[in-house]
C-alpha positions as CSV (number, residue, x, y, z in Angstrom):
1,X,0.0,0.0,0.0
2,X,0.9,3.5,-0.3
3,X,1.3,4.4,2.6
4,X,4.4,1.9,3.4
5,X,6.5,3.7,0.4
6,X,9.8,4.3,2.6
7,X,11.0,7.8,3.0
8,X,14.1,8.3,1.7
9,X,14.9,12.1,1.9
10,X,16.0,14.0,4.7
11,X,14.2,16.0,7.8
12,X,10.7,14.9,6.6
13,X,9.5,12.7,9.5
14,X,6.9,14.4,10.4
15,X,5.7,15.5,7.2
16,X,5.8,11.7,6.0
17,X,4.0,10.8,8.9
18,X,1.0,13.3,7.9
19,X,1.0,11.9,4.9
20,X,0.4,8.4,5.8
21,X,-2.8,9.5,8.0
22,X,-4.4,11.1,5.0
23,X,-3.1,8.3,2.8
24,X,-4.8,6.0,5.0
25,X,-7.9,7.9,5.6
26,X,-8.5,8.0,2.0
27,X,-8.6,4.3,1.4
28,X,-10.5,3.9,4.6
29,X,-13.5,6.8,3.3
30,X,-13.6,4.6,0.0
31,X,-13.7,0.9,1.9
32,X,-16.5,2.7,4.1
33,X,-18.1,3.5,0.7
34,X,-18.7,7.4,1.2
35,X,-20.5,9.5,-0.9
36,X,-19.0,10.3,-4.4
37,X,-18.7,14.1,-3.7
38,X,-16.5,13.8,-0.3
39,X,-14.2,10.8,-1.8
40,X,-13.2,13.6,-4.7
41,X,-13.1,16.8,-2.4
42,X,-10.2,14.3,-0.3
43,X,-8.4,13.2,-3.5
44,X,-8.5,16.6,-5.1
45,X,-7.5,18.4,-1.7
46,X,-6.5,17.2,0.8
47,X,-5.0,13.7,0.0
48,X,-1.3,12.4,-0.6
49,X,0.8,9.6,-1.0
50,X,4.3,9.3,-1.2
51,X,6.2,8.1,-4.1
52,X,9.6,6.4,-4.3
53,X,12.5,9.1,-3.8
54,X,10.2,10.9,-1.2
55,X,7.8,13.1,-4.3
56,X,4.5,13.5,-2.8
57,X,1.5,13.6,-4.3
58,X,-2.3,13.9,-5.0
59,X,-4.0,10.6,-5.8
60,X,-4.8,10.6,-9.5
61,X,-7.9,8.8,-10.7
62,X,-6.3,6.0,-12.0
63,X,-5.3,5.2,-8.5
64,X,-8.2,5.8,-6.8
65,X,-10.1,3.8,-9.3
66,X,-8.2,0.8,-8.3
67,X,-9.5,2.0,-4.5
68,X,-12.7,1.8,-5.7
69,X,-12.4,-1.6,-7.3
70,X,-10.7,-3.3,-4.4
71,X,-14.0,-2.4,-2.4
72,X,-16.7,-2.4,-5.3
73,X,-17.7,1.0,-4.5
74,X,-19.4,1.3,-7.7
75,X,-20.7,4.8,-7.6
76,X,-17.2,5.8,-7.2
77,X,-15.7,3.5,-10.2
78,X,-18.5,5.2,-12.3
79,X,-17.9,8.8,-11.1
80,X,-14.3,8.2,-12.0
81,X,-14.8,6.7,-15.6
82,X,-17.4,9.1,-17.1
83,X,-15.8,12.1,-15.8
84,X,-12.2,11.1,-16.3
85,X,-11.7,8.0,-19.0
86,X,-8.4,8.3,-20.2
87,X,-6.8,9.4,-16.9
88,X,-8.9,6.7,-14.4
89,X,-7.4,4.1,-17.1
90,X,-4.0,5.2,-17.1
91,X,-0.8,3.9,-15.8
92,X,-0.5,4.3,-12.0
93,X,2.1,5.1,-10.1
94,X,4.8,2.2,-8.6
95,X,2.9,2.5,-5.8
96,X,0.1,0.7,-7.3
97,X,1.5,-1.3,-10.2
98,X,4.8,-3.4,-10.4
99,X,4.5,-3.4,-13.8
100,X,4.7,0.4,-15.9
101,X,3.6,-1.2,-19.4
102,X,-0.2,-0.6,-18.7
103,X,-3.1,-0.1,-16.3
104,X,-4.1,-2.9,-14.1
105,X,-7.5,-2.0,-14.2
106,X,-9.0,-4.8,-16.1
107,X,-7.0,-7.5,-14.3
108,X,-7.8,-6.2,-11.4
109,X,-11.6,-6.0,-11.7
110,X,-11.4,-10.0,-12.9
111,X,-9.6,-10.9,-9.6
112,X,-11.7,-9.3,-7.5
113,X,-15.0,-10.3,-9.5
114,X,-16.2,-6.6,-9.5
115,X,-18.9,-7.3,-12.8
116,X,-20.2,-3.9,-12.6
117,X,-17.4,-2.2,-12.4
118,X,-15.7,-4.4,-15.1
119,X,-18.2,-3.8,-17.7
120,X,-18.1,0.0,-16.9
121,X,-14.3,-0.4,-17.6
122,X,-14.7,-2.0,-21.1
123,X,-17.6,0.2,-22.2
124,X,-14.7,3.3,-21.4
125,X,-12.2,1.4,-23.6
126,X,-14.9,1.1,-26.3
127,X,-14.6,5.0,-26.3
128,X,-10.3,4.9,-27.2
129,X,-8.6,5.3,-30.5
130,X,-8.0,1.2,-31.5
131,X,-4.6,1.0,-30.7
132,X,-5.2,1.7,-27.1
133,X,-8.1,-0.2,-26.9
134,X,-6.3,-3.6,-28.0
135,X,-3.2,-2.0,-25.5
136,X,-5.8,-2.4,-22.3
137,X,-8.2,-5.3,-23.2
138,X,-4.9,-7.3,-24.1
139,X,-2.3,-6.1,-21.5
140,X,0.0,-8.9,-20.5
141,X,0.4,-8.3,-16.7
142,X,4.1,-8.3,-15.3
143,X,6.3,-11.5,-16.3
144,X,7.5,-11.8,-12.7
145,X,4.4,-11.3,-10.8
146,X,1.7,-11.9,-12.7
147,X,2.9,-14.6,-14.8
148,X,2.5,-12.3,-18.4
149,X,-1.6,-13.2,-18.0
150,X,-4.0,-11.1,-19.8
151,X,-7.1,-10.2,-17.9
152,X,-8.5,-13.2,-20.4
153,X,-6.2,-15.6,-18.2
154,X,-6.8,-14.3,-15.0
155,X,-10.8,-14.7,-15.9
156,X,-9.9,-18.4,-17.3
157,X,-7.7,-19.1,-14.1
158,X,-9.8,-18.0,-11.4
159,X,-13.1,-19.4,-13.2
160,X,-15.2,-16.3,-13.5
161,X,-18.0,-17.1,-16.4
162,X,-19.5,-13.2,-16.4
163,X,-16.1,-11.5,-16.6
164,X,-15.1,-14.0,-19.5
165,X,-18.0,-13.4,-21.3
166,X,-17.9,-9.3,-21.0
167,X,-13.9,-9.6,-22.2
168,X,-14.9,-12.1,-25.1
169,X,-18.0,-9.5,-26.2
170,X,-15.7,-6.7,-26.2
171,X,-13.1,-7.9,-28.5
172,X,-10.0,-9.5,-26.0
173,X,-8.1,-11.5,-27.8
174,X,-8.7,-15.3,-26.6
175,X,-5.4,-16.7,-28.5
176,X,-2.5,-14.8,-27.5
177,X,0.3,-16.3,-25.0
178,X,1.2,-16.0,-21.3
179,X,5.2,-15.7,-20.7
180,X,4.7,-19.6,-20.0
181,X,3.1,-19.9,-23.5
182,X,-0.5,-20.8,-22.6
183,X,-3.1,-19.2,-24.2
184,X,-6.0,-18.7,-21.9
185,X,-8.1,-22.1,-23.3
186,X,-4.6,-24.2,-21.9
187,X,-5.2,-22.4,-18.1
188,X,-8.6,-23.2,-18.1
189,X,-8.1,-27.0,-19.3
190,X,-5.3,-27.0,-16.2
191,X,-8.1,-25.7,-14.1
192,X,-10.5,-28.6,-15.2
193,X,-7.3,-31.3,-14.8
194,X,-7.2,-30.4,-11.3
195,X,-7.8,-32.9,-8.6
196,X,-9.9,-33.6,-7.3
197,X,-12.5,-32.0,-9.1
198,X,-14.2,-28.5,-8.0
199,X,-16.3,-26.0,-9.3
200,X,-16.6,-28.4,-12.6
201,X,-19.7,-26.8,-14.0
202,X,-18.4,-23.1,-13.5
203,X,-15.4,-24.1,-15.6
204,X,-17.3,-25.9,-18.7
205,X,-19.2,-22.7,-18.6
206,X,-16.5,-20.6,-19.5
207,X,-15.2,-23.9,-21.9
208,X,-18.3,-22.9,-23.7
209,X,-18.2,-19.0,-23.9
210,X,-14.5,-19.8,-24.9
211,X,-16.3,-22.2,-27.8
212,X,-17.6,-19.1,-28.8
213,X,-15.3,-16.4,-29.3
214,X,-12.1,-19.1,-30.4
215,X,-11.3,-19.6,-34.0
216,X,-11.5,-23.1,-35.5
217,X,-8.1,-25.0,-35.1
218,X,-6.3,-22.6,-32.9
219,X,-3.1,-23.8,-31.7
220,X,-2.9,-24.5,-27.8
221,X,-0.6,-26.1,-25.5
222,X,-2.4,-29.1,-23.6
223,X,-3.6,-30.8,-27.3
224,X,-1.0,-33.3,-27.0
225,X,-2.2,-33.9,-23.1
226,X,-6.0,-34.1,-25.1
227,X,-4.8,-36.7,-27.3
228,X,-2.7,-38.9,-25.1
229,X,-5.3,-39.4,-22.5
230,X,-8.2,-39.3,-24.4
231,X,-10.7,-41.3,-22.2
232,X,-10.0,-39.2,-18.9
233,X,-10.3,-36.0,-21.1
234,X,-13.2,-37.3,-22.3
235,X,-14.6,-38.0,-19.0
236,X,-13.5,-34.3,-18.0
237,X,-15.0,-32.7,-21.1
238,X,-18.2,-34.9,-22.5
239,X,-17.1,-36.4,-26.0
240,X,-18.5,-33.8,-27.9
241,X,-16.3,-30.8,-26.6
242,X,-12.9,-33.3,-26.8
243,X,-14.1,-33.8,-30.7
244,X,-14.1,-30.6,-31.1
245,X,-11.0,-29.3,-29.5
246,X,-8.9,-32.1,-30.6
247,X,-9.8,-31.5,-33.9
248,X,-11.8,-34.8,-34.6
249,X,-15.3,-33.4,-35.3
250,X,-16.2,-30.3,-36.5
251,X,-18.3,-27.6,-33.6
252,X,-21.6,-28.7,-33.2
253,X,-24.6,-27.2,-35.4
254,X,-25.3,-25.2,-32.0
255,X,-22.1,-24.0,-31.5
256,X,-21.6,-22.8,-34.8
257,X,-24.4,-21.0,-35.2
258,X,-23.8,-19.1,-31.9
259,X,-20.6,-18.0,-33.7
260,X,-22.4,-16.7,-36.0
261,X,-25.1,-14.6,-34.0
262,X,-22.6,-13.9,-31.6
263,X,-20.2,-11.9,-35.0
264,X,-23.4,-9.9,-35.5
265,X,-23.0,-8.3,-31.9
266,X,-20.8,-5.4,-32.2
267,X,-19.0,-4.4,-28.3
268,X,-20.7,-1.3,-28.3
269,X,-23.7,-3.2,-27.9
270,X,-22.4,-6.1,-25.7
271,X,-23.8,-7.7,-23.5
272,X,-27.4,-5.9,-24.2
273,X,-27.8,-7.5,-27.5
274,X,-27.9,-10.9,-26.4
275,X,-31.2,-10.3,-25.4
276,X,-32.3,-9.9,-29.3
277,X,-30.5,-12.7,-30.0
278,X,-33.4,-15.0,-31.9
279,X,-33.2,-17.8,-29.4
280,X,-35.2,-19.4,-26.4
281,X,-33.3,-17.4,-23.2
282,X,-31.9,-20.9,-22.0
283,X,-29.7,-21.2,-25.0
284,X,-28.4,-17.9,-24.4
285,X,-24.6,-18.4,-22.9
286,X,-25.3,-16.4,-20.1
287,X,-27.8,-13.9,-18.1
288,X,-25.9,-10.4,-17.9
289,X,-28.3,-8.0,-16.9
290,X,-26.2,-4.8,-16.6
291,X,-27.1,-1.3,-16.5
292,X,-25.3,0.3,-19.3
């Protein structure tokens, strides 16, 4: 936290010590979820952290967004990205971040399982030129702490169907690499190998959203697992879903006609469309009812 940032200049004790009670009583008026208007009169005012080489200074929304998603203060996270939507995206301080290449945000929100505050996220990005959209919905976390996971990764490693979906429907890519080389399908099929088996039906849920978004034939790490223990896989997956991946069958008439519907759905209009989809609401992959 911020407020454990050592002090390294001279004759500031005092002064540092100051600044760790309003550091602190910032993050404490955001876990206590207070009003919109007094979290901003603190961070615009009154509040300050210090950064490495003893610089103080203001929180910047950015960093109190990641306040805000640690403790799903919602109001706050939506204050934050209408009014500032490049800045409350941006790269925070090392304070906040161990890794400088891009905001954490999206990762973040996936970890904790903020929804809300996730789709309000992506619906921002929708709003960025295209090179810094793919920059944040595809942003490889650090290599030494985080493994090089997209926010896809982390979704597909900590088994979280509605945050999978919203970064599918919003254009993350589901084929590129962690720093181990598995693409986010190979951490979710680890996550199904584990024994003993938990939370099985949560993970074929996002097996299926993955079904959705993944191109025919991609390459992934665990197909050679697939194929050399093909009854246990089998057991894991149903036959039908080990066909496919393993490249023995071709997607099902279902499956590839949810492709299709799902192409139709631009992410400006994702998740809402998937109410016009043309299909009973049980086929739908999931129920997202967000406000947008």
């Amino acid at each position: 936290m911020p407020w454990s940032v050592r002090w390294v200049g001279g004759g500031g004790a005092q002064s540092q010590k100051q600044c760790k009670k309003s550091s602190f009583a910032f993050y404490q008026a955001v876990r206590d979820l207070l009003p919109v208007w007094f979290l901003e009169d603190m961070r615009t005012m009154e509040v300050f952290h210090w950064e490495d080489g003893g610089k103080v200074s203001l929180y910047s929304p950015s960093e109190a967004l990641l306040y805000a998603l640690v403790h799903d203060h919602q109001p706050y996270a939506r204050h934050l990205l209408t009014k500032y939507p490049q800045s409350a995206l941006a790269v925070p301080s090392q304070s906040f971040s161990c890794c400088q290449a891009s905001a954490p945000h999206l990762a973040m929100a996936v970890r904790y399982n903020r929804v809300r505050v996730l789709f309000r996220i992506l619906k921002a990005v929708q709003g960025f030129p295209p090179g810094d959209r793919a920059g944040h919905l595809d942003r490889r976390g650090c290599s030494r702490v985080e493994g090089g996971k997209t926010a896809l990764h982390v979704a597909c490693e900590l088994v979280r169907p509605e945050c999978l979906l919203l970064l599918l429907g919003h254009g993350a890519s589901p084929c590129l690499p962690d720093s181990a080389g598995n693409t986010p399908l190979d951490t979710l099929l680890q996550q199904l190998a584990q024994a003993p088996a938990v939370n099985t039906r949560a993970k074929l849920l996002c097996l299926d959203c993955l079904f959705l978004f993944v191109p025919q034939d991609v390459p992934f790490a665990m197909k050679q697992q697939l194929l050399d223990n093909r009854q246990r896989w089998q057991d894991l997956l149903g036959e039908s879903r080990y066909r496919c991946l393993v490249g023995l069958a071709p997607p099902s008439l279902f499956v590839g006609a949810m492709r299709v519907l799902i192409r139709t759905i631009s992410p400006e209009h994702f998740p809402e469309a998937l109410d016009d989809l043309p299909l009973p609401h049980f086929l739908k992959p999931l129920d997202l009812k967000l406000e947008s």
